[in-house]
C-alpha positions as CSV (number, residue, x, y, z in Angstrom):
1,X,-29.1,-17.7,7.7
2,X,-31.9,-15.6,8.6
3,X,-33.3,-15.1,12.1
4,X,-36.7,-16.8,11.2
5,X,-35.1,-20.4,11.2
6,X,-35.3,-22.0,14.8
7,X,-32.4,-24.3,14.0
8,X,-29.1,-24.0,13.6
9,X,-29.0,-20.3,15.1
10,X,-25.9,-19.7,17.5
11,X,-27.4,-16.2,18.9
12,X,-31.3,-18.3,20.0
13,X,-29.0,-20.7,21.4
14,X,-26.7,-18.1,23.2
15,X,-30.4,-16.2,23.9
16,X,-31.9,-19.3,25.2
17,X,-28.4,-20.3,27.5
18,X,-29.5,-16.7,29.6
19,X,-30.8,-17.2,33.2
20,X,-34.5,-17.0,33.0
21,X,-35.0,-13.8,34.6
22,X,-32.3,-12.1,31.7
23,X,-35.6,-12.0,29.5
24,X,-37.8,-10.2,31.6
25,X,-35.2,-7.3,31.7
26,X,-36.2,-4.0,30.3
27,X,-34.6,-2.3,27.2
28,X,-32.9,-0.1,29.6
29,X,-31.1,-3.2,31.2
30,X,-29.8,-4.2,28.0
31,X,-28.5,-0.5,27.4
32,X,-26.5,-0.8,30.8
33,X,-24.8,-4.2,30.2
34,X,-24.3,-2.9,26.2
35,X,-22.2,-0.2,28.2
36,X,-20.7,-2.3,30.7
37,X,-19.3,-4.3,27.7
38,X,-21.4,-7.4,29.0
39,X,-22.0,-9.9,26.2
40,X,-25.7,-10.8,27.7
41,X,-26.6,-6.9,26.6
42,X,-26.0,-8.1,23.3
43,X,-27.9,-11.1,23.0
44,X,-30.7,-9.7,25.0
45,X,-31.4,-7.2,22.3
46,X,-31.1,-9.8,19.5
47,X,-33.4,-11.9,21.2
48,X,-36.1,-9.3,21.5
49,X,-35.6,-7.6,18.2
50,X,-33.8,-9.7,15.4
51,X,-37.3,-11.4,14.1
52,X,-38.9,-7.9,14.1
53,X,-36.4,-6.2,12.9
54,X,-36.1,-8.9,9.9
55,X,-39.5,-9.1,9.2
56,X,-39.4,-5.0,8.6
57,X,-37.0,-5.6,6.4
58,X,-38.1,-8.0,4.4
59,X,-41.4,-5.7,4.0
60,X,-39.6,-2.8,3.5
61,X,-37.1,-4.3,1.2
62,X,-39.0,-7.0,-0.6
63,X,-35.2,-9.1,-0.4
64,X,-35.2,-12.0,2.0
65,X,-31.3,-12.4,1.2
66,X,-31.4,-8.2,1.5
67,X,-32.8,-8.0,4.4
68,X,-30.9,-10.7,5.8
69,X,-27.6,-8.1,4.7
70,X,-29.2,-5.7,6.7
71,X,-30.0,-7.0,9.5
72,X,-26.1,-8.1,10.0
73,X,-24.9,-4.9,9.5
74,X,-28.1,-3.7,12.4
75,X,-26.2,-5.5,15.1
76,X,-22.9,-5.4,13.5
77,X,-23.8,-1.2,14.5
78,X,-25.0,-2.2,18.2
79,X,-22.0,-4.3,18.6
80,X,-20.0,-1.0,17.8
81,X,-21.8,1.5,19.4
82,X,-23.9,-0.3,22.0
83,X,-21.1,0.3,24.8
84,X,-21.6,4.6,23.8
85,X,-25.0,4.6,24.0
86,X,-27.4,6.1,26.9
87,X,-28.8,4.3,29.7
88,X,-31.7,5.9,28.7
89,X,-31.9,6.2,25.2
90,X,-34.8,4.6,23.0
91,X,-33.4,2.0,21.7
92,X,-36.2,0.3,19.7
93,X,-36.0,3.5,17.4
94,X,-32.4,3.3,17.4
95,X,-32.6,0.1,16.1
96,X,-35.4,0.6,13.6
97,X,-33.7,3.8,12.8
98,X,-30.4,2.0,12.1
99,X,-31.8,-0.7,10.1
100,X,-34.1,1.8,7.9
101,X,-31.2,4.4,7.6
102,X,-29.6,0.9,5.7
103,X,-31.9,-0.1,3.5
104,X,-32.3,3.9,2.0
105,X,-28.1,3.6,1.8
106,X,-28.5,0.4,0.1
107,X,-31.4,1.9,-2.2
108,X,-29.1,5.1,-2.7
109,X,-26.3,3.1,-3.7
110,X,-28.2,1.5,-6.3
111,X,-30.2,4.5,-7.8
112,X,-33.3,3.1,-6.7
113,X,-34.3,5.2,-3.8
114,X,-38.1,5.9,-3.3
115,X,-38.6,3.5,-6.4
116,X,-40.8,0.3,-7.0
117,X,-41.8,-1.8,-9.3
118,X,-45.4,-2.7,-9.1
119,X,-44.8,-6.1,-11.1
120,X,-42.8,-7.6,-9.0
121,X,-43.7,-11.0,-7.8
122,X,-44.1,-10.1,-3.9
123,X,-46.2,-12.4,-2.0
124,X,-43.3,-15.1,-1.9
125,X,-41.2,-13.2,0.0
126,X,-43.7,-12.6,3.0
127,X,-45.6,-16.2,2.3
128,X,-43.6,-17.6,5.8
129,X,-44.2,-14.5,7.9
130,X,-48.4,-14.7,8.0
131,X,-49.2,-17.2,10.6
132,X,-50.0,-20.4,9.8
133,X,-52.4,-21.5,12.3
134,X,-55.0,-18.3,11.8
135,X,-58.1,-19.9,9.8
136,X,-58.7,-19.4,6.1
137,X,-60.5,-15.9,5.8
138,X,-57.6,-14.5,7.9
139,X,-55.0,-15.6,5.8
140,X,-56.6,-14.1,2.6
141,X,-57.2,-10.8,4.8
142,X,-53.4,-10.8,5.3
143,X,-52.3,-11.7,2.0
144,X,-54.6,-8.9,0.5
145,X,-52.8,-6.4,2.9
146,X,-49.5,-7.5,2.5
147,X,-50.3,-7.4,-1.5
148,X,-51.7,-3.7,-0.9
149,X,-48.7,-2.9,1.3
150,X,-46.2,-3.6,-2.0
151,X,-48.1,-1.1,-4.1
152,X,-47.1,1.3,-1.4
153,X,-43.5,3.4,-2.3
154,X,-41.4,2.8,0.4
155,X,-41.4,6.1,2.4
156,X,-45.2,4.9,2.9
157,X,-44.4,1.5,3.7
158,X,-42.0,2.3,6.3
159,X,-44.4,4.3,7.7
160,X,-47.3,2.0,8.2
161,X,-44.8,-0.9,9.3
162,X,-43.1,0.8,11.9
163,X,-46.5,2.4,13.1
164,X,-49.1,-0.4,12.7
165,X,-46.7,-3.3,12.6
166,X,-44.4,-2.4,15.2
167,X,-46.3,0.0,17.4
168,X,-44.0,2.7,17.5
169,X,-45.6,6.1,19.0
170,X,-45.4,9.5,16.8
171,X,-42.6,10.1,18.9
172,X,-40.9,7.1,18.2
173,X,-41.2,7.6,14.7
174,X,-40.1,11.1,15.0
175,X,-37.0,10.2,16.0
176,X,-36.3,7.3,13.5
177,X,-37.4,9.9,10.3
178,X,-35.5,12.8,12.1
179,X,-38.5,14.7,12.1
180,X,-41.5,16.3,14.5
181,X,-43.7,14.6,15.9
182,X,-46.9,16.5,14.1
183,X,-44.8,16.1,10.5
184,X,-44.7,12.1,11.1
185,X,-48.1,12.3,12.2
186,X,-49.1,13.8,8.9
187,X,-47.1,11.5,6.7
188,X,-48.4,8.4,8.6
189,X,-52.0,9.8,8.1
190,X,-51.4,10.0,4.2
191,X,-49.7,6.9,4.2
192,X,-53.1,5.4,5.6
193,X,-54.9,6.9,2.7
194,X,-53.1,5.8,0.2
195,X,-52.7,1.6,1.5
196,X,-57.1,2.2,2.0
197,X,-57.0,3.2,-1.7
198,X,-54.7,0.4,-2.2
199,X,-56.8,-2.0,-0.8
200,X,-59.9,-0.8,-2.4
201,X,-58.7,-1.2,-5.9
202,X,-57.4,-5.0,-4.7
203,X,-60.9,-5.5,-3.7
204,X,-62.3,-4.4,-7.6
205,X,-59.9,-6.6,-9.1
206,X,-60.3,-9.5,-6.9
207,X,-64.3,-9.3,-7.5
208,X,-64.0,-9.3,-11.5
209,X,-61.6,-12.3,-11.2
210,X,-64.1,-14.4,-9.4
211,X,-67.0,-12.7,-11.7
212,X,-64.7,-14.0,-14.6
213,X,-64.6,-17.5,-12.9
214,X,-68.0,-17.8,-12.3
């Protein structure tokens, strides 16, 4: 089951069963009753992060049914660490971090690490995640990035997820690559290049297609 259905999910209704004010809590609320072995830490951080965390995932992966591996084994970690962890660590990157660190095991596991495969059929995958209700031009706007984003090589479209999908601060993603701040500033900034030259050489072959057409 992945975390995008609204029926049928026993951790949204568990989520949904938590006194109002339990969603308002900060991440460092969650850490505390993670520590205090209090179930409501757990489904507090599912409820704010399973549907990002998936859709990064799916991105990054390109695997519904992968990512849907993945995330399991994400919370399947918080459930076994959660009660060691820091009042006052960042969990956000912890979790991104955990869920990235398992995809590159998966890819490593499989040879395939920091390879793609530019013919793969992508845009079924992601179809669900752009939002229905924006108007037409929008849609095609998001479809062209999210084509653009599959020509990427993972370690770039990590990157640009986690900082322009997610919002993560250099920092952030410092700590999720285990590197420097200024390093992950650099590799994001590439990164940006590369998905503007992407997107550029959509925009050529889009153009002939309709000159074709017409």
């Amino acid at each position: 089951m992945t975390p995008d259905e609204d029926e049928n999910s026993s951790h949204e209704r568990a989520a949904r069963a938590l006194h109002p004010t339990m969603l308002e809590l900060r991440d460092h609320d969650a850490l505390v009753l993670l520590r205090n072995r209090d179930e409501r830490g757990f489904d507090l951080v599912y409820e704010r992060y399973a549907q990002r965390l998936f859709g990064f995932l799916v991105r990054l992966s390109r695997s519904r049914a992968l990512a849907e591996d993945l995330l399991q084994h994400t919370f399947l970690r918080l459930a076994e660490v959660g009660p060691r962890l820091r009042a006052d660590s960042d969990l956000r990157a912890w979790l991104f971090a955990v869920a990235r660190n398992a995809y590159h095991s998966h890819a490593r596991g499989l040879g395939v690490e920091a390879r793609f495969d530019r013919a793969r059929s992508w845009p079924s995958e992601t179809t669900g995640m752009i939002d229905a209700s924006a108007d037409p031009e929008s849609r095609l706007a998001l479809q062209e990035l999210e084509h653009a984003l599959a020509e990427l090589s993972p370690p770039d479209r990590e990157l640009l997820l986690l900082v322009g999908v997610e919002g993560l601060s250099y920092a952030e993603m410092a700590s999720v690559l285990g590197v420097d701040a200024g390093a992950a500033r650099k590799r994001v900034s590439r990164a940006r290049a590369r998905l503007a030259q992407a997107l550029d050489e959509r925009a050529i072959v889009v153009q002939k297609s309709e000159q074709v057409k017409s």
